[in-house]
SETI-668424 format. One record per residue (C-alpha): residue number from 1; x, y, z. Coordinates in steps of 0.5 Angstrom, whole numbers, plus 500, padded with zeros to 3 digits. Each point is the difference from the previous one (the first is absolute). Layout:
<recs>
rec seq=NUM | px=X | py=Y | pz=Z
...
</recs>
This chain:
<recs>
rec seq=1 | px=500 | py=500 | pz=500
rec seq=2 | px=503 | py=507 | pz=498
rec seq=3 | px=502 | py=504 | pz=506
rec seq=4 | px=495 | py=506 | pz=500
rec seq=5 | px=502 | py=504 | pz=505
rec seq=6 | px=504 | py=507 | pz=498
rec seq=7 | px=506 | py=501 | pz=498
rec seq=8 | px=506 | py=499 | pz=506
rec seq=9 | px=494 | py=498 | pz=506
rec seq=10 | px=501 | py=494 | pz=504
rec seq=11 | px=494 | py=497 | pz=502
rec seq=12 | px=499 | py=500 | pz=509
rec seq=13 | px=502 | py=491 | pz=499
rec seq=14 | px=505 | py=501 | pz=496
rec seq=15 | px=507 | py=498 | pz=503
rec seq=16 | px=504 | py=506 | pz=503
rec seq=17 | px=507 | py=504 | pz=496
rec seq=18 | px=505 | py=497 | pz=507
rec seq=19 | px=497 | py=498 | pz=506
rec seq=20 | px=498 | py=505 | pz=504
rec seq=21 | px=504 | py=501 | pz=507
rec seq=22 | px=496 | py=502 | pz=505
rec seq=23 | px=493 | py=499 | pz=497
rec seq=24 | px=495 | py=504 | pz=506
rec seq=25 | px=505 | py=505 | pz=501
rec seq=26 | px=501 | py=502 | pz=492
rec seq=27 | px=492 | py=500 | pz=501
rec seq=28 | px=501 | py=505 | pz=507
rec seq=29 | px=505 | py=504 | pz=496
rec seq=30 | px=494 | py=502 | pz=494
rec seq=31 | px=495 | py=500 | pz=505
rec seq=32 | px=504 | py=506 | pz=503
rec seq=33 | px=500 | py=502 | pz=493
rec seq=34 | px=493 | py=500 | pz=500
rec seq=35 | px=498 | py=503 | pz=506
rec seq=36 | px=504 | py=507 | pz=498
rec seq=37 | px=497 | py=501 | pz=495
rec seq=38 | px=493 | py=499 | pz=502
rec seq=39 | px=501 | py=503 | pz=507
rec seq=40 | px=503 | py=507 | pz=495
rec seq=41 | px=493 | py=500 | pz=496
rec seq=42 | px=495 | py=502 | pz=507
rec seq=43 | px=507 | py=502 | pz=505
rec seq=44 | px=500 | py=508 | pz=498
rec seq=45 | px=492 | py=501 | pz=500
rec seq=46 | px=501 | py=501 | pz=509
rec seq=47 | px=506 | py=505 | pz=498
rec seq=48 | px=497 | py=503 | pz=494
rec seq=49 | px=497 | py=507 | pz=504
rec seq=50 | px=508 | py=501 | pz=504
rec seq=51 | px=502 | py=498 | pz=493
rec seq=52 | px=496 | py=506 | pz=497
rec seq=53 | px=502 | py=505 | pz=504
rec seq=54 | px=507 | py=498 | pz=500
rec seq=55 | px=501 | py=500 | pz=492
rec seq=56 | px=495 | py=507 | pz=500
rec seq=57 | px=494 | py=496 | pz=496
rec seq=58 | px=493 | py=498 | pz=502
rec seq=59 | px=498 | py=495 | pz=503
rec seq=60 | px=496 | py=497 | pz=494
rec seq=61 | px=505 | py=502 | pz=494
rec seq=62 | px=505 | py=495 | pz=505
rec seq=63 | px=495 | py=494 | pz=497
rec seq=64 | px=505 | py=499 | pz=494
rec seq=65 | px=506 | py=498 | pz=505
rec seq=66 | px=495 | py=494 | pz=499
rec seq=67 | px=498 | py=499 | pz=495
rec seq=68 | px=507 | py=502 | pz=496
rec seq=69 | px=502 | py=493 | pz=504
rec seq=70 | px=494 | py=495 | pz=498
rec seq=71 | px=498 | py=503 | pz=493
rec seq=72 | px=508 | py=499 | pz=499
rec seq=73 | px=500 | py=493 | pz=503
rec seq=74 | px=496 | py=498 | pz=495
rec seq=75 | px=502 | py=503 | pz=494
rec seq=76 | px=506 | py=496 | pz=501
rec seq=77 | px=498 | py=494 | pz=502
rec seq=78 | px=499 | py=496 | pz=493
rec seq=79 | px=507 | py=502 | pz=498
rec seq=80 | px=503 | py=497 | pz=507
rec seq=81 | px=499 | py=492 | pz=497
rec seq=82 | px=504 | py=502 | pz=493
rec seq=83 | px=506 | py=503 | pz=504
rec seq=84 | px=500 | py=494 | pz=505
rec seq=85 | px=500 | py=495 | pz=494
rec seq=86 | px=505 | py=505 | pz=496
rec seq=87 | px=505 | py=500 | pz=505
rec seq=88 | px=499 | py=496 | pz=506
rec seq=89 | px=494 | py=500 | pz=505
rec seq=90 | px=505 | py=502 | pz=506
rec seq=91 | px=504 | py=505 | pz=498
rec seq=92 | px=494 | py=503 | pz=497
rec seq=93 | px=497 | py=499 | pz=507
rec seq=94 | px=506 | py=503 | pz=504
rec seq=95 | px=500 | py=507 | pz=495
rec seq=96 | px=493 | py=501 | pz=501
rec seq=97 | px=501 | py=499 | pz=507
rec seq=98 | px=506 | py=505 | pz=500
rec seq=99 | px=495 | py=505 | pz=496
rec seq=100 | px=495 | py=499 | pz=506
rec seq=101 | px=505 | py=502 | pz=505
rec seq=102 | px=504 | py=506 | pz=497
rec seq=103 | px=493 | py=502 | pz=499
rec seq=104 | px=498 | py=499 | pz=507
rec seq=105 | px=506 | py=504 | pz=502
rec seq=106 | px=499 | py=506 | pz=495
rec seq=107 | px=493 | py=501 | pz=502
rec seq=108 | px=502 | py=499 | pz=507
rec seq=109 | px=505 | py=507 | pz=498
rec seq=110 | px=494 | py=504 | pz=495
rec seq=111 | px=501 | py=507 | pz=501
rec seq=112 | px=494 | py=502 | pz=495
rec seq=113 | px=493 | py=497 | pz=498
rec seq=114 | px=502 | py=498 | pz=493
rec seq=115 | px=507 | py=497 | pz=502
rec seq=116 | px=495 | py=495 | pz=505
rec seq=117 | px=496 | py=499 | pz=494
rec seq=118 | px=506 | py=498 | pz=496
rec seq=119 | px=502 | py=496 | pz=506
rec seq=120 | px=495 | py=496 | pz=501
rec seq=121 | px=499 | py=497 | pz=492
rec seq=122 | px=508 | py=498 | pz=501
rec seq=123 | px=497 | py=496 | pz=505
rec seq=124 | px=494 | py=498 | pz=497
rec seq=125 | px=505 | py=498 | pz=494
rec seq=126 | px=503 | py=496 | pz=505
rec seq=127 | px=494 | py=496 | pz=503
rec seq=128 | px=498 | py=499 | pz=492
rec seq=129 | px=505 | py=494 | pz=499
rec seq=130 | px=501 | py=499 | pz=508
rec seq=131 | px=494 | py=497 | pz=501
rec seq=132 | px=498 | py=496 | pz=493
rec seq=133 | px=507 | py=498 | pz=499
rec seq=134 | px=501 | py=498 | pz=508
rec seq=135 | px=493 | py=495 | pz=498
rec seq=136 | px=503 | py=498 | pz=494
rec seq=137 | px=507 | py=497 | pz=505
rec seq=138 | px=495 | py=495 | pz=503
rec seq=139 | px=496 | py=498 | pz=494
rec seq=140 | px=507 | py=499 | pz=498
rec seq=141 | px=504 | py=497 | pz=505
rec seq=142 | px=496 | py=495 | pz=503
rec seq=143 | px=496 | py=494 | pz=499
rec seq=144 | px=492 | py=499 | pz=500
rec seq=145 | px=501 | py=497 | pz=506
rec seq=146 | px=503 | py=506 | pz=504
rec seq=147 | px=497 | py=505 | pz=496
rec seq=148 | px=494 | py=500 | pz=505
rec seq=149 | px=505 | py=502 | pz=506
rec seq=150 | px=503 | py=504 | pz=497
rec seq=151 | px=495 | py=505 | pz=497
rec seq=152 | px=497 | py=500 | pz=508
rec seq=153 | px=505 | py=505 | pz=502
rec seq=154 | px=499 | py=504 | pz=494
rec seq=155 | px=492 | py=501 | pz=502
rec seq=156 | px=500 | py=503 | pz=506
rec seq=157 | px=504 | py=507 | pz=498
rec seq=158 | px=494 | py=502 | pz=495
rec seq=159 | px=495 | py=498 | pz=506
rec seq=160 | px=505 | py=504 | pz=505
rec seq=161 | px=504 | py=504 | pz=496
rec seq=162 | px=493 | py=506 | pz=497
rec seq=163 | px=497 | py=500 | pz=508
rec seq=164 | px=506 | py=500 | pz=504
rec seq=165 | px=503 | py=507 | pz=495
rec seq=166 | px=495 | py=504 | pz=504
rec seq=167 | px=503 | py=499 | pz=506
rec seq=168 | px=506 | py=499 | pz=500
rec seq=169 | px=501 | py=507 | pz=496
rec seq=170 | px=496 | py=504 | pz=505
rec seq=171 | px=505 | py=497 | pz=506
rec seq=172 | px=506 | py=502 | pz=495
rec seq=173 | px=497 | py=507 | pz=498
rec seq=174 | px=498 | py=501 | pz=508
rec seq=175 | px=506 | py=499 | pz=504
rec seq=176 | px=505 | py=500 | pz=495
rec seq=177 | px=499 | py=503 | pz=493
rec seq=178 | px=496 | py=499 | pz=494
rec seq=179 | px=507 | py=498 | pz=496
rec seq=180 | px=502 | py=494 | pz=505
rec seq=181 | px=494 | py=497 | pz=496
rec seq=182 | px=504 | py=500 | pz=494
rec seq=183 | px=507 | py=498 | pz=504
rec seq=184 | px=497 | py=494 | pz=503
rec seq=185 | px=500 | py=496 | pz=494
rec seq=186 | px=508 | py=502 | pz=499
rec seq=187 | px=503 | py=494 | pz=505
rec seq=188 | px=494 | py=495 | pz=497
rec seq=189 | px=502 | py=501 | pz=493
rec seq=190 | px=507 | py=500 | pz=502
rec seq=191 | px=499 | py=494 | pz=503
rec seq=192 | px=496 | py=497 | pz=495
rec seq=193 | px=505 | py=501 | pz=495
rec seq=194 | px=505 | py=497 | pz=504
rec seq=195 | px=496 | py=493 | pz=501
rec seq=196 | px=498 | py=500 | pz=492
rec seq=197 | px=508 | py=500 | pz=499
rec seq=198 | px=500 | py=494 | pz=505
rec seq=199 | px=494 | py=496 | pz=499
rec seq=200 | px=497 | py=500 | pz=493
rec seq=201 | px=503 | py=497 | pz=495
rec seq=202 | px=502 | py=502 | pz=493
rec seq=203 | px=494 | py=498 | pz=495
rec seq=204 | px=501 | py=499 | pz=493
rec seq=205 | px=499 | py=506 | pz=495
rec seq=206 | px=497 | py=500 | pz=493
rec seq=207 | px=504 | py=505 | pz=496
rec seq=208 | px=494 | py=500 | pz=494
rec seq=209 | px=496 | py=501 | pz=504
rec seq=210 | px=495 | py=506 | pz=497
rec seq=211 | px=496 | py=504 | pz=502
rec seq=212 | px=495 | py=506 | pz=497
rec seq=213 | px=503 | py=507 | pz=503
rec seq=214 | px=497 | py=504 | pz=495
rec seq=215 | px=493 | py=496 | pz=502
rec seq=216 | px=501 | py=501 | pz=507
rec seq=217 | px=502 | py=508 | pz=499
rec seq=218 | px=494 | py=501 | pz=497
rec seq=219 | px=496 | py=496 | pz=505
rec seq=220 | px=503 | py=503 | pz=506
rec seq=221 | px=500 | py=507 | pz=497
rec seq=222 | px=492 | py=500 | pz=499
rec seq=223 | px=499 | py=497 | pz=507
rec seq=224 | px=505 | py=506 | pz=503
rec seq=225 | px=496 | py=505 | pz=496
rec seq=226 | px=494 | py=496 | pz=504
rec seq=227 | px=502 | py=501 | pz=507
rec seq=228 | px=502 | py=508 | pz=498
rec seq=229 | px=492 | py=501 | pz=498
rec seq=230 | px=498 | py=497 | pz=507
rec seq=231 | px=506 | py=504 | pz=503
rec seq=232 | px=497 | py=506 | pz=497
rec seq=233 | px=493 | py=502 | pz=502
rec seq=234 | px=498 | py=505 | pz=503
rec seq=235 | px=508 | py=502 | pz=499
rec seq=236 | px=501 | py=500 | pz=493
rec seq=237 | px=498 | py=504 | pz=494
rec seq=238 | px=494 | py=497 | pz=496
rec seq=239 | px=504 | py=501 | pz=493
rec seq=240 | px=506 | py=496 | pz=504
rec seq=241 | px=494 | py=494 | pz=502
rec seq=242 | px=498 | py=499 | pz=494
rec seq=243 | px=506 | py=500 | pz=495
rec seq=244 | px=503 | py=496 | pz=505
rec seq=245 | px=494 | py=496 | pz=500
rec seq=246 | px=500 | py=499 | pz=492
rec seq=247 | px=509 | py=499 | pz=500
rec seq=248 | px=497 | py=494 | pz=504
rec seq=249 | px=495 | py=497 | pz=496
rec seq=250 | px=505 | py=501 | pz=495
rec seq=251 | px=506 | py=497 | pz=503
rec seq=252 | px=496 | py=494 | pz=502
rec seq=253 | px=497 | py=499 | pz=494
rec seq=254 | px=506 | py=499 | pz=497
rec seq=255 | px=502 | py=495 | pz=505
rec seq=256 | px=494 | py=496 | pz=498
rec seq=257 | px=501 | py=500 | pz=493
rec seq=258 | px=508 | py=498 | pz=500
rec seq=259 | px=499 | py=494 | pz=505
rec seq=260 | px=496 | py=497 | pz=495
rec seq=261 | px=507 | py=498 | pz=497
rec seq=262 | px=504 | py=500 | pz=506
rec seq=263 | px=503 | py=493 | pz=501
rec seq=264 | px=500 | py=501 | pz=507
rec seq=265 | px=496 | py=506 | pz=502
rec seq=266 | px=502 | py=505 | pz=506
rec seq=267 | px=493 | py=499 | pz=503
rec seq=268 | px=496 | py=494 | pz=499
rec seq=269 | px=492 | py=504 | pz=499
rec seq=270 | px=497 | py=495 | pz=497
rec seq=271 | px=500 | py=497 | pz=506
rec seq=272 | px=494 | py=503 | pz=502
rec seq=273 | px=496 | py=497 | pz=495
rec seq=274 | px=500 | py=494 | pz=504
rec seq=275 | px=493 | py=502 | pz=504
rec seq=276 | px=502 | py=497 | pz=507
rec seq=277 | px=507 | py=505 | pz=500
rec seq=278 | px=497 | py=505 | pz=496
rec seq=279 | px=494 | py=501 | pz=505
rec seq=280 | px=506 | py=500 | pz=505
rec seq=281 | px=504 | py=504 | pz=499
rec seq=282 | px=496 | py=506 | pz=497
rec seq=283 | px=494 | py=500 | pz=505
rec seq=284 | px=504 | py=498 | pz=505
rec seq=285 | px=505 | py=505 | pz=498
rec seq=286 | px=494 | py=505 | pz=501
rec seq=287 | px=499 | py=497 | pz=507
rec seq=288 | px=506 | py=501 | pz=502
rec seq=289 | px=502 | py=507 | pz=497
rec seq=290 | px=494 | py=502 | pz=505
rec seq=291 | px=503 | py=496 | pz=506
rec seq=292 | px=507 | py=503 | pz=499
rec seq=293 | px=499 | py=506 | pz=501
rec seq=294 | px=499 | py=501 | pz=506
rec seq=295 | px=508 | py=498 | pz=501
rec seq=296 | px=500 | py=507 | pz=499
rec seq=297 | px=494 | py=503 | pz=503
rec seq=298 | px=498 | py=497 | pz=506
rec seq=299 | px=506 | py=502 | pz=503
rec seq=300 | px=500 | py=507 | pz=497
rec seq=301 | px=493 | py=501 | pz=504
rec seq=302 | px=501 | py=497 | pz=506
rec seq=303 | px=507 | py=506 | pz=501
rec seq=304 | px=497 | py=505 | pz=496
rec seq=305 | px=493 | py=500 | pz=501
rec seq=306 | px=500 | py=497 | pz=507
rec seq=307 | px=507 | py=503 | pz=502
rec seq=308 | px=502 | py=493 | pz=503
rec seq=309 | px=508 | py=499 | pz=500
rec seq=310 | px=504 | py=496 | pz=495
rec seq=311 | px=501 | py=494 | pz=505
rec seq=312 | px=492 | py=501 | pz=501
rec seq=313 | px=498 | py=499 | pz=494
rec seq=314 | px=505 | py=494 | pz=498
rec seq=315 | px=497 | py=497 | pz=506
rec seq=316 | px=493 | py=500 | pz=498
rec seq=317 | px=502 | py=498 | pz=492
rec seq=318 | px=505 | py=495 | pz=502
rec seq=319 | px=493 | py=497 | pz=503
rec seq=320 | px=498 | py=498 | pz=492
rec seq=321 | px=505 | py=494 | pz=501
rec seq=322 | px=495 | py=496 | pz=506
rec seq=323 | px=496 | py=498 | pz=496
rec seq=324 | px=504 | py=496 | pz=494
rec seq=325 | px=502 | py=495 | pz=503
rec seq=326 | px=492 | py=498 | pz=502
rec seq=327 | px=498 | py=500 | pz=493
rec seq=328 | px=506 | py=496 | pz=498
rec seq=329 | px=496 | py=494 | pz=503
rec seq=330 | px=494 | py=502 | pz=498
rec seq=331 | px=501 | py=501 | pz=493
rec seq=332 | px=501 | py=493 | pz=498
rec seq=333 | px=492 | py=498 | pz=503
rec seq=334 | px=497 | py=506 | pz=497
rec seq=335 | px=503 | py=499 | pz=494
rec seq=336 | px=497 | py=493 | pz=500
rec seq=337 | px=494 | py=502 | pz=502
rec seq=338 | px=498 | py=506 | pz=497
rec seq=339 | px=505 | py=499 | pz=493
rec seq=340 | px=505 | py=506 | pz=497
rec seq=341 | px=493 | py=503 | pz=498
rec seq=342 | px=496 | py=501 | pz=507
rec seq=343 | px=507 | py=503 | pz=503
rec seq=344 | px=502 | py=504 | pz=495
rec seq=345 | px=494 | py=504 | pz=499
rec seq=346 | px=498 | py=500 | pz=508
rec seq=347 | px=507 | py=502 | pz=502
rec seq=348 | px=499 | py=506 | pz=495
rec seq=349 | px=494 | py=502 | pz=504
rec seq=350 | px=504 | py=499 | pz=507
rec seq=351 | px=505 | py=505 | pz=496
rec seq=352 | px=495 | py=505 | pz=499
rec seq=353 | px=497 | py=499 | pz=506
rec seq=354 | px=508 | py=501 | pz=504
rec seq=355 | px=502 | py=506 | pz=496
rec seq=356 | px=493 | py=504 | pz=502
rec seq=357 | px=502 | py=498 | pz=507
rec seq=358 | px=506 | py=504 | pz=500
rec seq=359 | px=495 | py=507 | pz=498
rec seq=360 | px=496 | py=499 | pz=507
rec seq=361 | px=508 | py=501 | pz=503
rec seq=362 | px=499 | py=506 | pz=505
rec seq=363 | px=503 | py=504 | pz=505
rec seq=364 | px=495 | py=497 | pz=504
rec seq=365 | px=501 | py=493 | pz=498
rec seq=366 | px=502 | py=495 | pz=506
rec seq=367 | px=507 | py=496 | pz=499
rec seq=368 | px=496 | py=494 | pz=499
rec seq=369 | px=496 | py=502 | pz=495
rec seq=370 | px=505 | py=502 | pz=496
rec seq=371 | px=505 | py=495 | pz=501
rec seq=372 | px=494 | py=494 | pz=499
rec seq=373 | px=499 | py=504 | pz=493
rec seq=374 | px=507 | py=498 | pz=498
rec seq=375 | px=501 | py=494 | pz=502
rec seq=376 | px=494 | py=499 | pz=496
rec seq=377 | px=504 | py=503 | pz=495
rec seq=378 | px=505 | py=496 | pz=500
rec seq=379 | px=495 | py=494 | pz=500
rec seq=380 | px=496 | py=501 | pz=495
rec seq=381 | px=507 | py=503 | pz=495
rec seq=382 | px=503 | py=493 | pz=502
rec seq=383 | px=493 | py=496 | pz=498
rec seq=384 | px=500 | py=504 | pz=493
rec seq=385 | px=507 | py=499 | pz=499
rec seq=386 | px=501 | py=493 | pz=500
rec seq=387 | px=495 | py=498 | pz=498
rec seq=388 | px=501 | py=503 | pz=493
rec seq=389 | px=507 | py=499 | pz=501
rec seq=390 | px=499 | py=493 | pz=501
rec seq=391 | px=495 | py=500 | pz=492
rec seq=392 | px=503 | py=504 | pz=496
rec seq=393 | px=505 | py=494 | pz=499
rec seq=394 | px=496 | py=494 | pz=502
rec seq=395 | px=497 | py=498 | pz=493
rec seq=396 | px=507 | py=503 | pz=496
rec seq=397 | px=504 | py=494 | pz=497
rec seq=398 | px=507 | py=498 | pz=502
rec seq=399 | px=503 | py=503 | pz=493
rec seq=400 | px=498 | py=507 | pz=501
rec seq=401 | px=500 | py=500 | pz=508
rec seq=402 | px=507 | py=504 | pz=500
rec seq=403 | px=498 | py=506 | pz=496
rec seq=404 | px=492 | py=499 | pz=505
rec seq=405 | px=505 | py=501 | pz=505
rec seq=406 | px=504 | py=506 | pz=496
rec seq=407 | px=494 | py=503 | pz=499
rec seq=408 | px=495 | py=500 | pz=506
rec seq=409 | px=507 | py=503 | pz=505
rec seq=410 | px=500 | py=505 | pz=495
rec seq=411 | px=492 | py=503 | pz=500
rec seq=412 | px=500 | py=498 | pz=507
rec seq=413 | px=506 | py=505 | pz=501
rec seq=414 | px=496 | py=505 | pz=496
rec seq=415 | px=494 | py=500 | pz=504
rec seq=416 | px=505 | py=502 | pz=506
rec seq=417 | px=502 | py=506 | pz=496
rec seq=418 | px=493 | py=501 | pz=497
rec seq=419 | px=497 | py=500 | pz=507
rec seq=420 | px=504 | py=505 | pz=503
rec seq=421 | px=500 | py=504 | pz=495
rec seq=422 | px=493 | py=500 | pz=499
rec seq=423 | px=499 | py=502 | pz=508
rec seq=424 | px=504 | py=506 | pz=498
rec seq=425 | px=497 | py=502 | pz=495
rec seq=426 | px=493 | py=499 | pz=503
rec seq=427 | px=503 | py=505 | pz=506
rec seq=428 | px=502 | py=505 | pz=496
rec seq=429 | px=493 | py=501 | pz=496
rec seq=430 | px=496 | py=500 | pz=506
rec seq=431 | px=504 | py=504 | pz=504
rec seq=432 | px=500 | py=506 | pz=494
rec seq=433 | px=508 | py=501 | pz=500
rec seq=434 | px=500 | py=501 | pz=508
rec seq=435 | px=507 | py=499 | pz=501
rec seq=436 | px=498 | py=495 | pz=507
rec seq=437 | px=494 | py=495 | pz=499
rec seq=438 | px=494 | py=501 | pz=506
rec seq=439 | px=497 | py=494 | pz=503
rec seq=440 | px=494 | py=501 | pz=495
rec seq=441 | px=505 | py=500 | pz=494
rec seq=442 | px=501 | py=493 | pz=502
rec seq=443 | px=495 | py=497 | pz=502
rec seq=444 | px=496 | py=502 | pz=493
rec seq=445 | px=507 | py=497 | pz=497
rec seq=446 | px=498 | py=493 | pz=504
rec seq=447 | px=493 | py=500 | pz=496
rec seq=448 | px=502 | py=502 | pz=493
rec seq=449 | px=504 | py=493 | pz=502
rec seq=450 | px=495 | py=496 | pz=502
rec seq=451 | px=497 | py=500 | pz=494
rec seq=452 | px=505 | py=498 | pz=496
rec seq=453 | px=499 | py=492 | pz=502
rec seq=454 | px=493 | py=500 | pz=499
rec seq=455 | px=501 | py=502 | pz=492
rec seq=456 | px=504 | py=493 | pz=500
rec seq=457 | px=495 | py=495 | pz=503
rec seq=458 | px=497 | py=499 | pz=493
rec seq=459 | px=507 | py=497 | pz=498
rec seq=460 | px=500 | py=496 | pz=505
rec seq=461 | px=493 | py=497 | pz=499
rec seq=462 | px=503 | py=498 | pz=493
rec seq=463 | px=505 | py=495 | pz=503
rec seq=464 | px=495 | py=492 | pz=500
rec seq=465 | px=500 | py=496 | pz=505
rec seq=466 | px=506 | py=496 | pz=496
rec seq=467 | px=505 | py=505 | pz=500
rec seq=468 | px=505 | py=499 | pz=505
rec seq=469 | px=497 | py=493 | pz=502
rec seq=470 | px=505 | py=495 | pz=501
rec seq=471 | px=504 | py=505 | pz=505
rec seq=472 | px=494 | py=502 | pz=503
rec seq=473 | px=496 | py=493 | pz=502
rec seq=474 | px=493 | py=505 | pz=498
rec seq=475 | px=496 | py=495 | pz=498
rec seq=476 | px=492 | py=502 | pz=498
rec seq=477 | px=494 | py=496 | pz=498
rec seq=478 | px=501 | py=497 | pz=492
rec seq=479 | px=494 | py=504 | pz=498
rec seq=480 | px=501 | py=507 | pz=503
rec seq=481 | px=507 | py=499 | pz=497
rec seq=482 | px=498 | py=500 | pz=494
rec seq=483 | px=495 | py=505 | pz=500
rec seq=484 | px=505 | py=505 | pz=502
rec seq=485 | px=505 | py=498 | pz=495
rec seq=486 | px=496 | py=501 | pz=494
</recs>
């Protein structure tokens, strides 16, 4: 049987390049590299104010340290796999660490706004190969029959990593300074480095390896001119909207037609024809943008609109996190039960239902209250999130798991950037220019996002009960199936 996979990848059983030394601590060291860069997506949302002031901006302008990061993250993350394959998975590894780090440090020492922005994509550039390329390490470097171990201690930083961000800043930026939130990372990516030079071993390279770079190019450049449109309402000119708008359409146009004669095209779109990943990762996504915007603006509110500390604040959102490991038990019943379908589209009204909670926040509102409506955040994002991660590949072939993969890290990381972006956006449009957000401007902000994940709820009643069956267990009556599946 011919090998289908693409060009230069090994598939997860196949035999390791050399044996790997110290497989759990190879394993420790990506994980380590994992969680840096899940940790420096959330960390800076505690310090934004102190930053602001600092770097002699506004506090809602500050939302582009973030999204600088993510939306580089994931523009580069399709070129991480052909640079692994063209010259060696650890080496790429250990420069996108070193990228990381003297990121880390130079963001640590910014002395202007823009200097931070540039900063904080060096970084991105670096979390771009770091992750992708520290997964692809494992797939390669160990047996099927290890693989479940060593992709365990890689699951905890994306749980960890985005909740544990807020506090940790908020402490950093309290009784030290914002800039140790960069500085911290240093003696990690050191050590990192040090541990890949050690541990991981050299794997083979493929020198005839292609990749379509003016592809990715045109790509990449539509996707950037799409989070400058989010970036810049209520900010920007509309005539610089709207020409952004169609030298997007345009460049992503161009993507389209020329990856129709790509061997191996930068970003696999017609992935989402497949209706189960399609469904997934596009209402999903929506979800998703809807719920990481408050990564940004709850601890916004509950500093500026309720005068908490930094520290207090983090406290309070670090509360997200309780929730997870509950509903990591709970999902596999649900999903029997009540099948992708049924979650999906109920999780979506417990979205809506969360954001709307965050309006009824108040100078009034007790701890508790709010406290018990961000650990009910924090569950209901989980539910969500898992669960349309868990279909997206559920029904994709082995052939074209790796380029699902590609494609399903890269538009999560978008709706981390388009997330942030668009709370941003929703504050400047509310508060009619106000240089500082009043309570009232969030609150509508949070609204205006509760709608977002009742418009996908259709596109979830579109899946049947088939899709995602055989990793769900949901089994229905043959004659309701049928039904629904016409």
């Amino acid at each position: 049987m011919p090998d289908t996979r693409p060009h230069g990848q090994r598939a997860p059983g196949d035999s390791p390049a050399a044996p790997p030394r110290f497989p759990v601590f190879i394993a420790v060291v990506v994980a380590m590299a994992f969680l840096m860069e899940q940790l420096d997506a959330t960390i800076v949302t505690t310090a934004l104010p102190d930053m602001a002031r600092d770097l002699h901006t506004s506090a809602v302008d500050m939302n582009l340290a973030i999204s600088a990061y993510v939306l580089t993250l994931a523009v580069f993350i399709p070129l991480s796999g052909w640079l692994a394959d063209r010259f060696g998975a650890r080496r790429i590894f250990m420069t996108a660490l070193g990228l990381f780090t003297l990121g880390s440090m130079l963001c640590g020492v910014a002395q202007s706004f823009p200097m931070l922005v540039a900063t904080r994509v060096l970084q991105g550039l670096g979390g771009a190969m770091m992750t992708p390329v520290g997964r692809l390490i494992l797939l390669r470097s160990f047996a099927r029959s290890q693989l479940v171990r060593a992709m365990t201690y890689t699951t905890l930083p994306a749980i960890i990593g985005p909740v544990l961000g807020p506090l940790v800043g908020g402490y950093l930026s309290t009784y030290a300074s914002w800039r140790w939130i960069f500085y911290v990372n240093v003696p990690f990516g050191l050590l990192g480095l040090l541990l890949a030079w050690r541990l991981v071993s050299p794997l083979a390279e493929e020198p005839d390896a292609r990749f379509d770079f003016v592809g990715f190019a045109l790509f990449g450049a539509g996707v950037g001119l799409l989070q400058f449109i989010m970036e810049g309402f209520g900010s920007a000119s509309a005539t610089a909207l709207l020409g952004a708008a169609a030298a997007s359409a345009a460049l992503l146009l161009g993507y389209l037609l020329r990856k129709r004669g790509a061997a191996r095209p930068a970003v696999e779109l017609t992935l989402l024809r497949e209706r189960a990943f399609g469904i997934a990762t596009l209402a999903g996504g929506a979800c998703r943008i809807a719920m990481n915007a408050p990564l940004y603006l709850l601890p916004l509110m509950l500093q500026l609109g309720l005068g908490m500390s930094a520290v207090q604040s983090g406290s309070l959102t670090f509360l997200s996190a309780l929730g997870s490991p509950f509903v990591r038990l709970a999902i596999g019943p649900g999903l029997k039960r009540w099948g992708f379908r049924g979650m999906l589209a109920v999780s979506a009204l417990g979205c809506s239902a969360m954001l709307a909670g965050f309006a009824t926040i108040g100078p009034g509102s007790p701890r508790h209250w709010i406290a018990a409506l961000i650990i009910g955040y924090g569950a209901i994002r989980s539910v969500q999130f898992m669960s349309s991660n868990t279909l997206a590949y559920a029904d994709v072939s082995a052939a074209r798991l790796s380029r699902a993969t590609s494609l399903g890290g890269l538009l999560q990381q978008l709706t981390v950037s388009f997330g942030v972006a668009l709370g941003a956006a929703a504050l400047r449009v509310l508060g009619g220019g106000l240089p500082m957000p009043g309570l009232a401007q969030f609150h509508a902000a949070f609204l205006v996002l509760a709608v977002l994940p009742l418009l996908v709820i259709p596109g979830f009643l579109r899946l049947r009960d088939s899709d995602g069956a055989a990793v769900s267990g949901h089994a229905v009556d043959g004659r309701r199936a049928q039904a629904r599946n016409r």
